[in-house]
Backbone as XML, in Angstrom:
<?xml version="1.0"?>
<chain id="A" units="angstrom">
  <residue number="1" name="UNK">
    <atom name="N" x="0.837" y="-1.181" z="0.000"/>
    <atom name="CA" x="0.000" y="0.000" z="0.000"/>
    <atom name="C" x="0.885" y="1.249" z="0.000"/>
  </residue>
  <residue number="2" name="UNK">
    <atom name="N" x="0.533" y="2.414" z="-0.285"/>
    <atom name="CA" x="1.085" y="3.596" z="-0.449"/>
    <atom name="C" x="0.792" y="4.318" z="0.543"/>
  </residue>
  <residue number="3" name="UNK">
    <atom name="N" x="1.972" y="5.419" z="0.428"/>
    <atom name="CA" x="1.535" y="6.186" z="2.082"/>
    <atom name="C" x="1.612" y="7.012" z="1.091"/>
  </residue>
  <residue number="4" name="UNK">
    <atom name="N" x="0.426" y="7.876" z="1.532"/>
    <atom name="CA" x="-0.405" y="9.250" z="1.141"/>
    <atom name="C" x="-0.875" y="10.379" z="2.292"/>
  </residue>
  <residue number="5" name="UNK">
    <atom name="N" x="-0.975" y="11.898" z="1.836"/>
    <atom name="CA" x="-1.858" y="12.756" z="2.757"/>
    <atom name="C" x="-3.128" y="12.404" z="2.914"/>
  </residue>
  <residue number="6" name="UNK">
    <atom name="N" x="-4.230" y="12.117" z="3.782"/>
    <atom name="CA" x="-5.385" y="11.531" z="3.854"/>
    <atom name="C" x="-5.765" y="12.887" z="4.761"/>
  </residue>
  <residue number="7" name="UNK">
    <atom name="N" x="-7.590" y="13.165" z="4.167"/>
    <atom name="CA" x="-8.381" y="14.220" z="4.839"/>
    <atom name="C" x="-9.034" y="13.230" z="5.553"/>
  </residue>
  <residue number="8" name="UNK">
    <atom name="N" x="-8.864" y="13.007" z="7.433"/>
    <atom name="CA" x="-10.256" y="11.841" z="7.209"/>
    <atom name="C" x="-11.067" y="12.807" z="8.511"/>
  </residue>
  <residue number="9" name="UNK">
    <atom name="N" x="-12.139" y="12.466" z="8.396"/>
    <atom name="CA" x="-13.659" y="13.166" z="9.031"/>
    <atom name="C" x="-14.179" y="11.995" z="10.460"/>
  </residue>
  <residue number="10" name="UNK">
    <atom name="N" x="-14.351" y="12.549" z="11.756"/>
    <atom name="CA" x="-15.308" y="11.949" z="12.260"/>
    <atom name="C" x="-16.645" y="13.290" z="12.798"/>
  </residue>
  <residue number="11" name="UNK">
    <atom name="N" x="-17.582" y="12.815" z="13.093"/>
    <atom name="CA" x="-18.187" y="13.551" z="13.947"/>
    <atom name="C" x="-17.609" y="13.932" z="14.961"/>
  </residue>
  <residue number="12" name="UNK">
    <atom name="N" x="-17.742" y="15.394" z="15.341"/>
    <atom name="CA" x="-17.394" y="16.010" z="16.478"/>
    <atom name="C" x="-18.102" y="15.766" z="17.566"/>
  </residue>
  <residue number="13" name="UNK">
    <atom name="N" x="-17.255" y="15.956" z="18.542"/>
    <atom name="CA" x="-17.835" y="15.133" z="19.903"/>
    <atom name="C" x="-18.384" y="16.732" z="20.648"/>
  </residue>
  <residue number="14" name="UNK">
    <atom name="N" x="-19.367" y="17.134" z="20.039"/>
    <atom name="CA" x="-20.213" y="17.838" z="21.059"/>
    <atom name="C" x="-20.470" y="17.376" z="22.430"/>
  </residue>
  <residue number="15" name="UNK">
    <atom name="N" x="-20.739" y="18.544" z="23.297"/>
    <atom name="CA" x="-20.684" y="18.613" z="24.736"/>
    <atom name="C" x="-21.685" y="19.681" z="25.245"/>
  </residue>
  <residue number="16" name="UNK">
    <atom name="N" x="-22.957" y="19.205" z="26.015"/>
    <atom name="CA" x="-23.587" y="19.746" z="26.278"/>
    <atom name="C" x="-22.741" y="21.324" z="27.137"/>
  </residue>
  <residue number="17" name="UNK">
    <atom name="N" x="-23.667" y="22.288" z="26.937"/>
    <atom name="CA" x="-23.033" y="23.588" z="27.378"/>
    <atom name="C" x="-22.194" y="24.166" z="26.815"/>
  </residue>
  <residue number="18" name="UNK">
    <atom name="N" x="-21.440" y="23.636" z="25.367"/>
    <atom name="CA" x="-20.695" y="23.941" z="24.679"/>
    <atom name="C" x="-21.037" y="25.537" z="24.281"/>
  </residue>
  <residue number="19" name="UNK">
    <atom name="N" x="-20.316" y="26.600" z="23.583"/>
    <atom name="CA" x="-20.857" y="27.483" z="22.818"/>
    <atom name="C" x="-19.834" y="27.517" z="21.541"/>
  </residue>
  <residue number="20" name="UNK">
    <atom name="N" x="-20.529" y="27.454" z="20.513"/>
    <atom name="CA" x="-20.285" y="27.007" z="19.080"/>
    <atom name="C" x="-20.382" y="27.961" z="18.182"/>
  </residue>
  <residue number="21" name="UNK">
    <atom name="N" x="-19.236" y="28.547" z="17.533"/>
    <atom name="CA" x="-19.849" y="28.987" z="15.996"/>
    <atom name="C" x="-19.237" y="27.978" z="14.634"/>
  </residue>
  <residue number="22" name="UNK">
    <atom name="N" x="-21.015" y="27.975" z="13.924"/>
    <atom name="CA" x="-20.579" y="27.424" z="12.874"/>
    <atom name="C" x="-20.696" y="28.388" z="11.264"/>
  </residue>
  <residue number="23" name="UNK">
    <atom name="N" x="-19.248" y="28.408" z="10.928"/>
    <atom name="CA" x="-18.376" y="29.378" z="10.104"/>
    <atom name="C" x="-19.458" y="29.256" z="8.987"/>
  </residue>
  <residue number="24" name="UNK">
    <atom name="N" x="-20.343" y="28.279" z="8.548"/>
    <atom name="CA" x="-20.811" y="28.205" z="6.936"/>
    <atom name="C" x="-21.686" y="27.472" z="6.950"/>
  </residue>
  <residue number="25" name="UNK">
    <atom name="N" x="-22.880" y="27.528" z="6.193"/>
    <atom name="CA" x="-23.687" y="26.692" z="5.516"/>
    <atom name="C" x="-25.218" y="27.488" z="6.167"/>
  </residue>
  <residue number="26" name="UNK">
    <atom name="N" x="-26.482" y="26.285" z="6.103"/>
    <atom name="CA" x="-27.637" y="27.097" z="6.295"/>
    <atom name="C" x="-27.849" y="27.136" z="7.705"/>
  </residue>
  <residue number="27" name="UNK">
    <atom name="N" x="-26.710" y="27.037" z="9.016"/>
    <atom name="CA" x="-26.793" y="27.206" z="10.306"/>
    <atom name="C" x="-26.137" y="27.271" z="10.849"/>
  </residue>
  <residue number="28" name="UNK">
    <atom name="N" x="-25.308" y="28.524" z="9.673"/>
    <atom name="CA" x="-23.882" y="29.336" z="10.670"/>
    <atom name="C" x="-24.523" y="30.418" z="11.256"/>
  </residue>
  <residue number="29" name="UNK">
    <atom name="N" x="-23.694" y="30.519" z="12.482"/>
    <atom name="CA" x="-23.827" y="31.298" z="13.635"/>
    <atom name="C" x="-23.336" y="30.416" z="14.942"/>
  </residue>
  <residue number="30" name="UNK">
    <atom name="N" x="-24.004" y="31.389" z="15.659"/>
    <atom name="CA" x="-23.352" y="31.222" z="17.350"/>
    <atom name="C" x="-24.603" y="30.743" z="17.841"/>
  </residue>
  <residue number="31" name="UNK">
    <atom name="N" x="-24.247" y="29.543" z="18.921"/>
    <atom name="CA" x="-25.809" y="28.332" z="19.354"/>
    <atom name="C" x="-24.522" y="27.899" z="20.511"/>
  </residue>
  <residue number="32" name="UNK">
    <atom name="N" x="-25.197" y="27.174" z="21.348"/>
    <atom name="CA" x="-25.128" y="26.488" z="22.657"/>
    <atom name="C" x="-25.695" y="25.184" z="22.664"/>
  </residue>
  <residue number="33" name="UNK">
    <atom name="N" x="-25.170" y="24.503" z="22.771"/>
    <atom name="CA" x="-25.106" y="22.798" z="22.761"/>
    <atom name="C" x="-26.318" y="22.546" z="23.801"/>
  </residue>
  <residue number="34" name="UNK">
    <atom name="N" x="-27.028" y="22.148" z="23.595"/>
    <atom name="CA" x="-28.401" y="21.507" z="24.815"/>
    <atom name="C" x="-28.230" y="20.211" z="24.788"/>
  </residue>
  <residue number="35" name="UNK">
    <atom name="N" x="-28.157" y="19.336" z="23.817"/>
    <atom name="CA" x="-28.571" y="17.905" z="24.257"/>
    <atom name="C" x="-27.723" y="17.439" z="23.301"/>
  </residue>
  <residue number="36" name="UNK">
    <atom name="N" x="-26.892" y="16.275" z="23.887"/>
    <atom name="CA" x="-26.107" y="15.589" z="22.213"/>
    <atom name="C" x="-26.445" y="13.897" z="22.556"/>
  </residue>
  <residue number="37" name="UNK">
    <atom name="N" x="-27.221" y="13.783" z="21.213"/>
    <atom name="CA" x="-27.430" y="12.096" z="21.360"/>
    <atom name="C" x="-26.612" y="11.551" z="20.157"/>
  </residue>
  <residue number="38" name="UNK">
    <atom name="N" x="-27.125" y="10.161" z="20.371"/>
    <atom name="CA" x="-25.919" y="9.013" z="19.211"/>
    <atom name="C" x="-26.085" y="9.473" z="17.766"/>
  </residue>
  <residue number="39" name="UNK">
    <atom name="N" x="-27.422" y="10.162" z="17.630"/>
    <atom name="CA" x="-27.534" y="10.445" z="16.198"/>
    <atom name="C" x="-27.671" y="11.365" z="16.116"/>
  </residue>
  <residue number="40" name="UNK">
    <atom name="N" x="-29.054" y="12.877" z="17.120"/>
    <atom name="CA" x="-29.241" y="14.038" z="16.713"/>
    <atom name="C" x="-28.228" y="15.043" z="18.041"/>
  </residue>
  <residue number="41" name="UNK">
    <atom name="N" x="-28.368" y="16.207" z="17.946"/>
    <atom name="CA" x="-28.013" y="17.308" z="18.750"/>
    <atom name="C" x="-29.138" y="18.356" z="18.844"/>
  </residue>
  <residue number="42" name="UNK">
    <atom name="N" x="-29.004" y="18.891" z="19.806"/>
    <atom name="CA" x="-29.919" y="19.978" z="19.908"/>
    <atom name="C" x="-29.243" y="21.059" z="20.161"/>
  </residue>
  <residue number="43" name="UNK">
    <atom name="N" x="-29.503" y="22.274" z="19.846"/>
    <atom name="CA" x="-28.620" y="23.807" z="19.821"/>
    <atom name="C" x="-29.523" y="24.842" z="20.098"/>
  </residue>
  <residue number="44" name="UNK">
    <atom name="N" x="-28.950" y="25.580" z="21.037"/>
    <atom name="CA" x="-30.391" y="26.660" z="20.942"/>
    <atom name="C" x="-29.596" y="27.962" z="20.626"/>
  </residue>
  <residue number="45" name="UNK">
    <atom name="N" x="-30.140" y="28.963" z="20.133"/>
    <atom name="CA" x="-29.380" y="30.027" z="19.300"/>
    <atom name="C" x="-30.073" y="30.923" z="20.741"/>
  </residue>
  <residue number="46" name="UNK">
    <atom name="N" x="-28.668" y="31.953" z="20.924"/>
    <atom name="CA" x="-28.468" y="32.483" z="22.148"/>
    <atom name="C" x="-29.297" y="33.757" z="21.764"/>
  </residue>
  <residue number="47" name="UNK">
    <atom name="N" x="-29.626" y="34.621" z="20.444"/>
    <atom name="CA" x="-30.409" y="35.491" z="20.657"/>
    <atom name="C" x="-32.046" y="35.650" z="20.406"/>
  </residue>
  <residue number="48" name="UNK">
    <atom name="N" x="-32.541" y="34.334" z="19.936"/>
    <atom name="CA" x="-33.687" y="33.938" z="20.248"/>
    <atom name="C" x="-34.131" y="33.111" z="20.833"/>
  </residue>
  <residue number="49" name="UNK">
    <atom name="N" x="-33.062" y="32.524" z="21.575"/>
    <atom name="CA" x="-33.559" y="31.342" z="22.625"/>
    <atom name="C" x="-34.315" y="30.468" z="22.032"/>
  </residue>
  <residue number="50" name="UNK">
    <atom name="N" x="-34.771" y="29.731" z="20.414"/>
    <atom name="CA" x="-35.041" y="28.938" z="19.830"/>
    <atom name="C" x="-34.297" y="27.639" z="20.168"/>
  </residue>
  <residue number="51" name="UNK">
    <atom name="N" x="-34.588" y="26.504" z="19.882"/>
    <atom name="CA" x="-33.746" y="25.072" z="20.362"/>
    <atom name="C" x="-34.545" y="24.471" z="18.471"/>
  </residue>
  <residue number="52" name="UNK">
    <atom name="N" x="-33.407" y="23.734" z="18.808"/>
    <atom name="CA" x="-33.442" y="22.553" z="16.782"/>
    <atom name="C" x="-32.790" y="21.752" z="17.443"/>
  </residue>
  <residue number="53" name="UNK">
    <atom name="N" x="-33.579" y="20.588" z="17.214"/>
    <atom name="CA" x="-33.089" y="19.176" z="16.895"/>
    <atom name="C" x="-32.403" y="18.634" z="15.215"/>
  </residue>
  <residue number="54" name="UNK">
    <atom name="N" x="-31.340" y="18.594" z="15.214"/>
    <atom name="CA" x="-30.578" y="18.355" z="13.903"/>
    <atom name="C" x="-30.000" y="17.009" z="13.862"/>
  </residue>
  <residue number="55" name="UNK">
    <atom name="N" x="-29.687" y="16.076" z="12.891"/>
    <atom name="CA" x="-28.982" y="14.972" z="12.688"/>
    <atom name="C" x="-27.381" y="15.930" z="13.121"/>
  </residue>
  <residue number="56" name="UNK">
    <atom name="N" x="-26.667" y="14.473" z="13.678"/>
    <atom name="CA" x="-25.359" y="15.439" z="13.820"/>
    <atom name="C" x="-24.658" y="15.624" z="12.160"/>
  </residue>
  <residue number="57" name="UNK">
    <atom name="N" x="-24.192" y="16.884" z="12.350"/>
    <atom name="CA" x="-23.450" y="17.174" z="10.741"/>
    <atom name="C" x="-22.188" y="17.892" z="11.062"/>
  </residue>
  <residue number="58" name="UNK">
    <atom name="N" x="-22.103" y="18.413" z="12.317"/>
    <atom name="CA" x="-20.209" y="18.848" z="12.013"/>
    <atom name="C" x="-19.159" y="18.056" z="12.407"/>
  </residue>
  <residue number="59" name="UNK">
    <atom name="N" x="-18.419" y="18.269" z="11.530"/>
    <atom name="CA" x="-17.209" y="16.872" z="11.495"/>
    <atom name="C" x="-16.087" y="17.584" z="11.781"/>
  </residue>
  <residue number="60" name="UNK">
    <atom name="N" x="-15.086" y="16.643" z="12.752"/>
    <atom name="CA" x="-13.793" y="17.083" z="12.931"/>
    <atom name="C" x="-13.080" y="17.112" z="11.473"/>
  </residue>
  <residue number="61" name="UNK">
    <atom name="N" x="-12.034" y="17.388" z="11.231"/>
    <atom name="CA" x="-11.326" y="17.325" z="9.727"/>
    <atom name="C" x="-9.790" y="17.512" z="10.506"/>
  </residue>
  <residue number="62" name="UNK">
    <atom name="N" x="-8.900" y="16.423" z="10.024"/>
    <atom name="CA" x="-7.421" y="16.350" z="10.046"/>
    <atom name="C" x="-7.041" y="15.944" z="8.670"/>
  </residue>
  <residue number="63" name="UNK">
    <atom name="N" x="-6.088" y="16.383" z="8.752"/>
    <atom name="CA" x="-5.002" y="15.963" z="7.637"/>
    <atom name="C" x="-3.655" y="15.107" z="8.202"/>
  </residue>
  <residue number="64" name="UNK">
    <atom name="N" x="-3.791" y="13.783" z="7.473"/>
    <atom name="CA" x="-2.672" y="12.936" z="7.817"/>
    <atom name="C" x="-1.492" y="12.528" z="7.118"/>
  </residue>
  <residue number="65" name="UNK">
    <atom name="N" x="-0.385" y="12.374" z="6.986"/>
    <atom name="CA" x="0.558" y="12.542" z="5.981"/>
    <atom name="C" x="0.748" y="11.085" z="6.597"/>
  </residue>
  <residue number="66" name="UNK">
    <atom name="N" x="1.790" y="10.692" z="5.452"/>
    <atom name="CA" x="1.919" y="9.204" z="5.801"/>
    <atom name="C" x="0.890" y="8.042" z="5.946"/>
  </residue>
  <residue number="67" name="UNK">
    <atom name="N" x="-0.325" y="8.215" z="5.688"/>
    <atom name="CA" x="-0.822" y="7.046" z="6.246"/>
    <atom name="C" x="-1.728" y="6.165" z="5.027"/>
  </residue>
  <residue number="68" name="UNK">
    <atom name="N" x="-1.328" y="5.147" z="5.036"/>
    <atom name="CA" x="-1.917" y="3.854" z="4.284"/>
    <atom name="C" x="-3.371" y="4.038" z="3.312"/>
  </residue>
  <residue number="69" name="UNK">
    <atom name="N" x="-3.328" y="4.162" z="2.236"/>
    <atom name="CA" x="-4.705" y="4.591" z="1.714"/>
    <atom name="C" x="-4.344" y="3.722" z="0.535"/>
  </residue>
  <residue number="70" name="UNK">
    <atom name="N" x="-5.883" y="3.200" z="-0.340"/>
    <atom name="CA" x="-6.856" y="2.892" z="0.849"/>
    <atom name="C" x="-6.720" y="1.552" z="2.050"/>
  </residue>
  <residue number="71" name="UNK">
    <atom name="N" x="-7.305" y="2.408" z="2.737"/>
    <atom name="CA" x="-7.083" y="1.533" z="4.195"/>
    <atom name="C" x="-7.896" y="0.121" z="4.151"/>
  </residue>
  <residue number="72" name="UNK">
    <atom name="N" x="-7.215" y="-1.196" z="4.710"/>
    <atom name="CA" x="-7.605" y="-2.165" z="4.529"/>
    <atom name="C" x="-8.840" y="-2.360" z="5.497"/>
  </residue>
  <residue number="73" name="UNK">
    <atom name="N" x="-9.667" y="-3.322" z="4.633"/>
    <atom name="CA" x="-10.880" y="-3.687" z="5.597"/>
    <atom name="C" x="-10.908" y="-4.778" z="7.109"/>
  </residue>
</chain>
């Protein structure tokens, strides 16, 4: 196998009480972590005190040099 730079993604490990901005997309801004389960999160946006239940969608992102791609099963 070849060693390559690899982008790899997990879900971010939200933490209730967190305060979050997210830089881009249709729910950037600044929110506060309320509830984090195995699949959704809940956020409530600090200047309307609104709460959303969302599938989780923000992902950590590293970049790895050296490492084995593609990775064996």
């Amino acid at each position: 196998m070849a060693k390559e730079t690899v982008v790899v993604f997990r879900h971010y490990p939200f933490k209730s009480g967190q305060r979050i901005r997210i830089e881009e997309g249709p729910r950037s801004g600044d929110w506060e972590v309320m509830i984090v389960g195995e699949r959704k999160v809940t956020l409530r946006c600090p200047v309307l005190g609104r709460q959303f239940m969302w599938d989780r969608f923000c992902y950590f992102v590293e970049e790895i040099e050296g490492m084995e791609w593609p990775a064996k099963d």
